[in-house]
N, C-alpha and C positions, 0 to 999 in steps of 0.2 A: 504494500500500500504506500502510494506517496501521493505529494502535495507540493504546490509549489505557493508561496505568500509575495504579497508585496508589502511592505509594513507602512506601516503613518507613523510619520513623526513627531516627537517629544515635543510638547507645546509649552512655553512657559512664557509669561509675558514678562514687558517693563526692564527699567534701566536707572540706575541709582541716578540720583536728583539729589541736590543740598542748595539751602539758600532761599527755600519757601518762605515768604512774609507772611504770616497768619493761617490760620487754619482757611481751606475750602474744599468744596466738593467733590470727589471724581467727575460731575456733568459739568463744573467750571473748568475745570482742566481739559477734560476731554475738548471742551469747546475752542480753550485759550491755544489748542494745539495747530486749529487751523484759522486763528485771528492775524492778520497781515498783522507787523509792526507797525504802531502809530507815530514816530520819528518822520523828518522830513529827513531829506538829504543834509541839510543844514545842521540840523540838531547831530544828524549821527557825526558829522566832523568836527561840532564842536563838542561832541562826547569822547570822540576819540583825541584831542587835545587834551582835553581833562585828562584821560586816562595814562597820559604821561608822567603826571606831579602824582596819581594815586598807588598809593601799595597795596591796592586788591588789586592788580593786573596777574594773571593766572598765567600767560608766557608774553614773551616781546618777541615781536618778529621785524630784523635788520632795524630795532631801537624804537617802533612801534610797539603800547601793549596790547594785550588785548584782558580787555576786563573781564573779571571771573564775572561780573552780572550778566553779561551779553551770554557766557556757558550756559549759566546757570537758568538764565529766560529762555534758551533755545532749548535744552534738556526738558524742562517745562513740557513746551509745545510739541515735541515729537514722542518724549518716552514718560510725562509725569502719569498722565491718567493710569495708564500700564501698571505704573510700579507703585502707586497710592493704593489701587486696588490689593494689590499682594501684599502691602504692607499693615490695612485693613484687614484680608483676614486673618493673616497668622495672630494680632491685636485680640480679634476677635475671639480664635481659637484658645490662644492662651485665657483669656476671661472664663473663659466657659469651662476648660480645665481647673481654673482656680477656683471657680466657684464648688464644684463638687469635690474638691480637697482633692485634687489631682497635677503630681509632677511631670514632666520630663526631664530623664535623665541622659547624658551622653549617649549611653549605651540606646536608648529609643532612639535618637537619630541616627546614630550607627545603621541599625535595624532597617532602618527607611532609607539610608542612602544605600545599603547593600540591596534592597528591595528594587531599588528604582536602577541600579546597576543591570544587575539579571534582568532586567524585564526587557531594557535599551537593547541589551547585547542580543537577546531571546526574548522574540514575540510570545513566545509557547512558554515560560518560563514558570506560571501558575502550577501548569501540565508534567513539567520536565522532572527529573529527580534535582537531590537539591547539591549536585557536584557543582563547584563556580568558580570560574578562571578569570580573577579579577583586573589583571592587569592590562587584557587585551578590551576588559569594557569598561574600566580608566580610559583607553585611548578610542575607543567610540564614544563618548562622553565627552572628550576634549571637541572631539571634529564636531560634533552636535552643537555645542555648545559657540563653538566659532563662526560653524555655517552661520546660524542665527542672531549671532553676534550677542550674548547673554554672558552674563559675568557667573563665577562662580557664587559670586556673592547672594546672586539674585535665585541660582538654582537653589541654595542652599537656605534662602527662607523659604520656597515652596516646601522644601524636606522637613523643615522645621512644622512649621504648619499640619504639616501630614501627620509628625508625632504625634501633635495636640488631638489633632480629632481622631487619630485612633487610641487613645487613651479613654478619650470620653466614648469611641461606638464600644470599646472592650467593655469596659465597665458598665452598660448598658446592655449588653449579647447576651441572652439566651438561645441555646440550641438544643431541639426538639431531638431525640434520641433516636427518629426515624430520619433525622439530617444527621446525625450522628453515624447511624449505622451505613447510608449512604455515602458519604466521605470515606468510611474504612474501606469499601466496596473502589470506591474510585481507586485511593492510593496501594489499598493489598488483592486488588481481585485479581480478573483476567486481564491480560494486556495484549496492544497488538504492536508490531513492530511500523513504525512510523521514520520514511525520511522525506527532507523538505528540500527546498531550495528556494533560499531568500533572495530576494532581488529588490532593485530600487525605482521599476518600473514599469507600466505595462508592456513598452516597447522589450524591453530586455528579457519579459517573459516574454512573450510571444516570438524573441528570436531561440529563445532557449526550448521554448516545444516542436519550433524546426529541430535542434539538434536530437530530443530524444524521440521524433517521430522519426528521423533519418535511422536511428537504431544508436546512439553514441548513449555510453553508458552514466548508468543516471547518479551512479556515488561517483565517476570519475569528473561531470560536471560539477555535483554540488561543491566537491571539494579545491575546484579550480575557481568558480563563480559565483557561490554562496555568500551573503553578507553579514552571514550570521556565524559569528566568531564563537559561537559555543557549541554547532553541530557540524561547522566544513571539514574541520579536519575530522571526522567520523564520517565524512563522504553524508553528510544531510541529516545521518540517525539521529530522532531526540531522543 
């Protein structure tokens, strides 16, 4: 039996921000993101005169500076609404844990960063046994993280977050003993043998079922063009 996936990728929003005046909305930011600047030509040149005598200039380019306001109004506009939301829930999260006398501890974001490691590297990762080769989904985590241009910083309050409200669903969970018995069924029943071949799109599947309708063998593909670092070198076996 095999299968061939094409995966969706890791979604995280937002981009660190500093230098907010007052509290406001996420719909004021959102909005502020696509408001022109109100400066005339004029103003902006004699703001950037100013910005020679000031010591908030954030770099100078050839004895030009360039003011940390102008970063930090532009960061605003393209990535505040994003990162005020994430910044709200984890806020949020953490309240709701503290209300019901509930910690996290390291080791719980541990837990959620290894979680969300396996899952990156291996779609099937819920499914799979729990063997985990961390170093090679460290470095699909970096390219993820790049492509989308996200700081680790920012990944790493969504993890945080994730702690929180699995603390408060744990603490809340009851499971009915007929889901109980179902789960032992899932991980100690019968099993079939499963391999896959990950791919990054539908073009590239559709060239890859020319090759195994030509008759080219299907572990010597997945192990050559699998993008899934936890089953290619097993030629696709989960």
């Amino acid at each position: 039996m095999w299968a061939m996936l094409v995966p969706i990728g890791l979604c995280v929003c937002g981009c660190p921000s500093t230098g907010a005046t007052g509290p406001r909305s996420v719909q004021n930011i959102a909005q502020a993101r696509s408001a022109p600047p109100t400066r005339s030509p004029r103003n902006r040149a004699d703001a950037t005169r100013n910005d020679k005598t000031s010591p908030s200039a954030i770099a100078t380019v050839n004895g030009v500076p360039i003011a940390r306001s102008r970063i930090v109004a532009l960061l605003l506009r393209a990535h505040g609404a994003g990162l005020l939301e994430q910044m709200v829930g984890l806020e949020l999260a953490g309240q709701l844990a503290a209300e019901r006398g509930l910690s996290v501890r390291e080791s719980d974001i541990e837990f959620e960063y290894d979680l969300a490691l396996r899952r990156l590297s291996d779609p099937l990762a819920v499914v799979t046994p729990a063997d985990f080769d961390r170093e090679p989904a460290e470095r699909v985590l970096d390219s993820v993280l790049a492509e989308r241009n996200i700081s680790r910083e920012e990944f790493l309050m969504t993890i945080r977050r994730n702690a929180y409200l699995r603390k408060v669903a744990v603490g809340e969970l009851f499971v009915p003993e007929a889901d109980l018995r179902d789960e032992y069924d899932r991980v100690y029943g019968e099993r079939a043998e499963v391999r896959h071949i990950q791919l990054g799109s539908e073009r590239d599947a559709r060239d890859m079922m020319q090759k195994l309708d030509a008759g080219d063998d299907f572990e010597a593909l997945a192990s050559r063009y699998s993008a899934n670092v936890a089953s290619s070198h097993r030629g696709g076996l989960l």
